[in-house]
N, C-alpha and C positions, 0 to 999 in steps of 0.2 A: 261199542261192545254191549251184549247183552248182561244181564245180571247175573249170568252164570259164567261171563268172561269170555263168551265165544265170541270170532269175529261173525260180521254180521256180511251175505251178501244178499245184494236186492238185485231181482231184475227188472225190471221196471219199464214196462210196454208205452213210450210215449207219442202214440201213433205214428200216421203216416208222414207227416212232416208239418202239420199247419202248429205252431205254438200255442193255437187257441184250444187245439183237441187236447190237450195234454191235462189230464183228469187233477185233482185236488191233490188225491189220492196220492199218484205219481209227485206231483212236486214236492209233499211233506217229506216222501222218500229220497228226492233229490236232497232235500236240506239235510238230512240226517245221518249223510254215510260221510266218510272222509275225504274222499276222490272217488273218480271213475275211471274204471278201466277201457277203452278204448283200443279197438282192431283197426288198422291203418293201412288199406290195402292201395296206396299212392304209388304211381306208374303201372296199376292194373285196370283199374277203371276204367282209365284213357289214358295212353300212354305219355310219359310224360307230365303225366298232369299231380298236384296234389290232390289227396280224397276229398270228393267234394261231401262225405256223409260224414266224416271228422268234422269239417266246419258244422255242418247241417246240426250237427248233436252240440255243440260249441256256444250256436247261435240260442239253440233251444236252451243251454244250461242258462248264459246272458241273459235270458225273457224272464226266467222263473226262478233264478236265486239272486238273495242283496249283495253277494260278496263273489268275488271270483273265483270260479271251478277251479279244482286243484286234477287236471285231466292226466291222468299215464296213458303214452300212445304207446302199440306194439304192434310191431307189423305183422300183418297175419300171415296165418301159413298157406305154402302153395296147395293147392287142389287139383288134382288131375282131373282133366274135362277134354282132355282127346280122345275123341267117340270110339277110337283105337281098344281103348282101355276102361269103356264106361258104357259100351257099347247094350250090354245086358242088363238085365235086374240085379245080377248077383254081381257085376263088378263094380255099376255104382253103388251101389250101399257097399263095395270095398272101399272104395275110395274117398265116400263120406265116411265114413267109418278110421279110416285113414287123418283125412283131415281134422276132423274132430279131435282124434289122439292128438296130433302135435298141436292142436290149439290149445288144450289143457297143459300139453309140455310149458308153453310160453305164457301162458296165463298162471301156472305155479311158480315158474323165475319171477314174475313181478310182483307177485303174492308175496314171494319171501321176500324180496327185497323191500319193499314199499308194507306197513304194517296198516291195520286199521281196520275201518271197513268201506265196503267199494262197492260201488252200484256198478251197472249194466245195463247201459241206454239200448234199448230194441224196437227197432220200430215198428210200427203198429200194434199188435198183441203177442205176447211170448209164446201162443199155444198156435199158433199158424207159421207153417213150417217156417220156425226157427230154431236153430239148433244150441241157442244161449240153457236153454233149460238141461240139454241133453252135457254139452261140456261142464257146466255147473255140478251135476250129480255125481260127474267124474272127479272133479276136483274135490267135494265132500265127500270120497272115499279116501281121499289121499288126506283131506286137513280137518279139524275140527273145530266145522264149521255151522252158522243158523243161517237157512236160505229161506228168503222171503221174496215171490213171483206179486206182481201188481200190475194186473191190467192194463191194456189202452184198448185204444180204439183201435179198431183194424178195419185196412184197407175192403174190406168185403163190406164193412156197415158203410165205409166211406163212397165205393163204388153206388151202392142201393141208393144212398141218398142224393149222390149225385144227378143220378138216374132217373129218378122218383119212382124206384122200382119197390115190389114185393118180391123178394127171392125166389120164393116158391110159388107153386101155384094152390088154390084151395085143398090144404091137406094133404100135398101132394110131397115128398122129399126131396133136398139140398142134396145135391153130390159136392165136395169138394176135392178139386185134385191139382196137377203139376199140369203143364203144356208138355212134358214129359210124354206123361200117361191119358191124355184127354183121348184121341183117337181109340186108346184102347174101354176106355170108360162109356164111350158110345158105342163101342161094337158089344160091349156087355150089356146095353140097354138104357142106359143111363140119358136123359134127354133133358135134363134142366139141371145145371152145371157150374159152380164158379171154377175159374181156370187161373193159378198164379203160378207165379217162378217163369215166365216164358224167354227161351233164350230166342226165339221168334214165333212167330203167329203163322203157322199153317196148317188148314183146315179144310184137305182134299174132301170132295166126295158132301161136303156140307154146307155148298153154295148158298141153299135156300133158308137153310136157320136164322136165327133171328141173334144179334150180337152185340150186347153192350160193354163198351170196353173203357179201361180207362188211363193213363199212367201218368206218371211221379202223381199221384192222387195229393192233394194238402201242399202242397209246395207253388211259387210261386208260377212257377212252367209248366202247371198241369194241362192235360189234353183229352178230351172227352170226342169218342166217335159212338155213333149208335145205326144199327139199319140191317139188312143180310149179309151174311159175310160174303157172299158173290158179287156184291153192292159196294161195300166201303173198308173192304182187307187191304186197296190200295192206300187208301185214305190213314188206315191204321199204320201201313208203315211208313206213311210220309212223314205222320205223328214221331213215332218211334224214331228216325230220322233227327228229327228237328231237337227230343228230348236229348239225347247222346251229344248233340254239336252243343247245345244252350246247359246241358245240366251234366252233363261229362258222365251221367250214368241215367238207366230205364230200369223202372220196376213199375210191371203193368201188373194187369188184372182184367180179368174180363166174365162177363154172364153170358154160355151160352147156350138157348136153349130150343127144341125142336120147332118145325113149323105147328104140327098139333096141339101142340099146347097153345093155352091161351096165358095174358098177364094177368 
């Protein structure tokens, strides 16, 4: 609690999955809240299967705190991603928009139930499309509450270093966007590019571009392909392939940027 008796929540960005990247910062905040809350999306992943980024958040609490997590899991809410229904701009932001509300629904049943204060494990950084900041603000209309955001590392610093890249090029602008929206982010001119959220990698019409990609970045099964995408998009999804069978889930990321440019 704070000194004025609010409860406290933290969200607390403890990157991409390596335990090592998990900042000072972050761990003090680990020691200080009562539990964490925990989204538990087990038989969606991989069917059948338990969440394997429950454990992953689990493993990271075991590394960085002396006493055992006191974890509440809650199964998350369904989301609709039948292209049926999500097919435009204006029905997925309905449907995020949708999911978000019933995540704050089940994230206030356990609120009341469970008292104290609660962190919010997210990996990489809270400000790269993660919607933990956006449900949070929901819930601090409804409770009276003190919200505290703590950085990590995100997967794009992750990606670069992997790479031994410079994002940009001299003076030149980062786009960042969804595998969503990339095709349209190129037809608006956009030519050096980070690209996350990919529910697959396909990149008509841009053979000759240049393509650094990466996924489960920090985690033990990571995979690193680099080259033209005309060259090695096979190569990407043999990756992508291998991560889903060994890691039951893929969260990539990729740089990609015109032939004109230079690194």
């Amino acid at each position: 609690m704070t000194s004025s008796g609010k409860r406290r929540i933290k969200i607390i960005g403890v990157g991409p999955g390596d335990p090592d990247q998990v900042t000072l910062e972050a761990v003090a905040a680990m020691r200080s809240v009562d539990y964490f809350l925990v989204t538990d999306k087990s038989g969606t992943v991989k069917k059948g299967m338990p969440d394997p980024l429950v454990r992953a958040r689990e493993e990271l609490l075991d590394r960085h705190l002396s006493a055992p997590a006191r974890v509440v899991k809650v199964a998350d809410a369904p989301r609709e991603r039948r292209e049926e229904f999500t097919g435009t701009d204006a029905e997925y932001r309905t449907a995020v928009a949708d999911w978000h509300r019933a995540r704050v629904e089940r994230y206030l049943a356990v609120l009341a139930e469970h008292p104290g204060d609660v962190g919010f494990l997210v990996w990489g950084d809270p400000a790269f499309y993660d919607s933990t900041i956006r449900v949070v603000d929901q819930i601090a209309e409804q409770l009276d509450v003190e919200v505290d955001v703590i950085p990590g590392i995100s997967s794009v610093q992750l990606l670069a270093a992997r790479h031994r890249l410079v994002l940009h090029d001299v003076g030149r602008p980062l786009y960042v966007t969804t595998g969503r929206a990339v095709l349209e982010a190129v037809e608006a001119g956009h030519d050096n590019l980070v690209v996350m959220l990919n529910r697959v990698v396909e990149l008509p019409g841009l053979e000759d571009w240049r393509i650094w990609w990466g996924g489960n970045l920090g985690t033990r099964e990571e995979e690193l392909v680099a080259g033209t995408v005309g060259e090695v998009l096979p190569a990407i999804e043999e990756a992508r392939a291998r991560l889903r069978d060994t890691s039951g889930w893929v969260m990539d990321i990729y740089l990609l940027r015109a032939p004109r440019t230079t690194r």
